[in-house]
N, C-alpha and C positions, 0 to 999 in steps of 0.2 A: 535398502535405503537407510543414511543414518539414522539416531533419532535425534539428532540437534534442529534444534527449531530456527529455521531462517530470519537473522531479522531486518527489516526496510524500515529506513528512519524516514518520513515523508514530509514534505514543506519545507525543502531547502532554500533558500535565499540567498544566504548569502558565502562565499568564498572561506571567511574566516572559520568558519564551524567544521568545513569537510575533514580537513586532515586530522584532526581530531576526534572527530565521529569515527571516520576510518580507522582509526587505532583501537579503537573499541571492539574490531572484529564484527562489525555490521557488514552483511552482506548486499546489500542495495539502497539506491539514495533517491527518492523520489521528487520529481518537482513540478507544479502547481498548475497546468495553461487553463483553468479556469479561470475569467475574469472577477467574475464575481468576490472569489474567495480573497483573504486576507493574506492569504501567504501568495498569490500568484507572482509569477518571476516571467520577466519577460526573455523570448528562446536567445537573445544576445546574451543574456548574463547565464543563461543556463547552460550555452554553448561553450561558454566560456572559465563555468566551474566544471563542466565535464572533463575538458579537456585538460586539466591538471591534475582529473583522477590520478590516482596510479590501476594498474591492469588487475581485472578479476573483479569489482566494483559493479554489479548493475547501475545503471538508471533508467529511471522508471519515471514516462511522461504522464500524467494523470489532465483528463478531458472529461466533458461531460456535454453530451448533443454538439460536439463541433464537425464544420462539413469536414467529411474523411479526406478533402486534400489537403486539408488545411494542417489535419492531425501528421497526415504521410510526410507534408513538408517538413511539419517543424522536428519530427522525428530524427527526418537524415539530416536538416542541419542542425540538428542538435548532438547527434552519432548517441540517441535512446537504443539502450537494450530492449529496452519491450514498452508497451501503450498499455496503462490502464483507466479502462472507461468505466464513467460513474455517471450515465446518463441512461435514457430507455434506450438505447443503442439495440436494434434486432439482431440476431444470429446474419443474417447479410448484411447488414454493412459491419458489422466485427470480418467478415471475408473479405472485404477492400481496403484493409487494411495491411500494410508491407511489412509490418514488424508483427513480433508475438504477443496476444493481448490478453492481458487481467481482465474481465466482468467484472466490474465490482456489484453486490446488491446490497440495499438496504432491507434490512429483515424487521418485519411486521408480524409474519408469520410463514411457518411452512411451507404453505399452500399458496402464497402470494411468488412466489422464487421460480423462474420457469428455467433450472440449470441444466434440465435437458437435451433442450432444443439447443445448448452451444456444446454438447457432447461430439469433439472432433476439431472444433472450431478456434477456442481457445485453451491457453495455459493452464489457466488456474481461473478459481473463482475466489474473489474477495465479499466479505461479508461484514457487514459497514452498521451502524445505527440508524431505524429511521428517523428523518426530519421529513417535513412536511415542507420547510425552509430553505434548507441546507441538505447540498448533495454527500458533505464529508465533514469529516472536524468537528463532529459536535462536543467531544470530550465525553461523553454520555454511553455508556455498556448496552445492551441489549439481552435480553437473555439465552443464554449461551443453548442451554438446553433444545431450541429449536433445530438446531444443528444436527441432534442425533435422530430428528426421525423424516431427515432427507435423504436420498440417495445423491452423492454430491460424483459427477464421474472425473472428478480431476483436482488435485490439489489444493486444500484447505489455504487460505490466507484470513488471517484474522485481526478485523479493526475492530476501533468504535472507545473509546473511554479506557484504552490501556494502558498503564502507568507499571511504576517497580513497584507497587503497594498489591497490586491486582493481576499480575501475568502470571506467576505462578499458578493461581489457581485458575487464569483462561487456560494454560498448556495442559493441564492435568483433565481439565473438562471437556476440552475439545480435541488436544491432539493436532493442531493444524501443521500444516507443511511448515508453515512461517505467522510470522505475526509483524503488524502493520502500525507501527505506533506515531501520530504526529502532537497532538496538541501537548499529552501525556509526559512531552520530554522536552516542554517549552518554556521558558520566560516571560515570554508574551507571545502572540500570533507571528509567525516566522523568525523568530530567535529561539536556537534550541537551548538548553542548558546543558553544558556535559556533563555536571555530577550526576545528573536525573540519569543521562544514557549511561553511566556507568554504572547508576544501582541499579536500572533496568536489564543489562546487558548481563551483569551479577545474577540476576535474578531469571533471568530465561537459562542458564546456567545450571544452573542451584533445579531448576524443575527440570531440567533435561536428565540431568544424572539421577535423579526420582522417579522416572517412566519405567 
């Protein structure tokens, strides 16, 4: 496997930002059907920015407690590469779901993390900040160190407070598959900034060729 660290830019909104995010050699675009959250995009416009991807582009629908036909719909009319869920979602119903799915957890501790029971089941596991509030987005780090003394049986993904100031040294501490950055590369709540994703993107770089 290489060592370049995958990266997913998440909370897209709007049209204007992708093709230039895409230039940056980001490998996946994530977008919002939480209501709740400040970046949500409703599946007409999300349909409608997938669909002027160019090929090779993940997208990545992000949910949290929504009923699984709800997610399967807006999945295929969305034409999502994979579903990541940021809710208590069980190991069954993550199985009735049609497309390939991200866990996301929020880390409190080690021992809170049950990434066992989805060994088989999903892609990868995401590891997010917790809030008591908020399922995603806090802008806020976590401590990384918990990471090393889980047995995690599939794919590192790494959120929670990631910026070009701070990934270098998340890549070097954790090592994940990929890393997960939204608020981190914003202007405000769903406007991304693309100087940020370009010293970011520099910057996952710069610590891949240091591994």
């Amino acid at each position: 496997m290489s060592n370049r660290t995958r990266i997913k830019i998440c909370g897209i909104t709007e049209h204007c930002d992708t093709q230039a995010i895409v230039q940056q050699g980001v490998d996946a675009l994530g977008f919002i059907f939480v209501k709740e959250s400040p970046r949500y995009i409703l599946p007409e416009s999300a349909r409608a920015i997938i669909r002027q991807l160019p090929p090779f582009i993940d997208t990545v629908g992000v949910f949290a407690n929504e009923d699984p036909l709800e997610v399967n719909d807006i999945a295929q009319y969305c034409g999502l590469s994979l579903v990541q869920l940021h809710g208590s979602e069980p190991p069954e119903y993550c199985e009735t779901i049609a497309s390939a799915v991200i866990k996301a957890f929020r880390v409190q501790s080690s021992e809170s993390l049950p990434c066992a029971a989805y060994q088989g089941i999903v892609k990868g596991f995401l590891f997010d900040t917790y809030d008591k509030e908020k399922a995603g987005g806090t802008g806020e780090t976590f401590d990384w160190q918990l990471l090393d003394t889980m047995e995690i049986p599939a794919g590192i993904i790494l959120a929670g407070g990631l910026t070009a100031e701070n990934i270098g040294a998340a890549i070097a501490a954790v090592r994940p598959y990929a890393v997960d950055v939204n608020s981190g590369v914003e202007s405000s709540p769903g406007r991304k900034d693309i100087d940020k994703i370009i010293q970011l993107t520099a910057e996952v770089k710069k610590a891949d060729q240091q591994q």
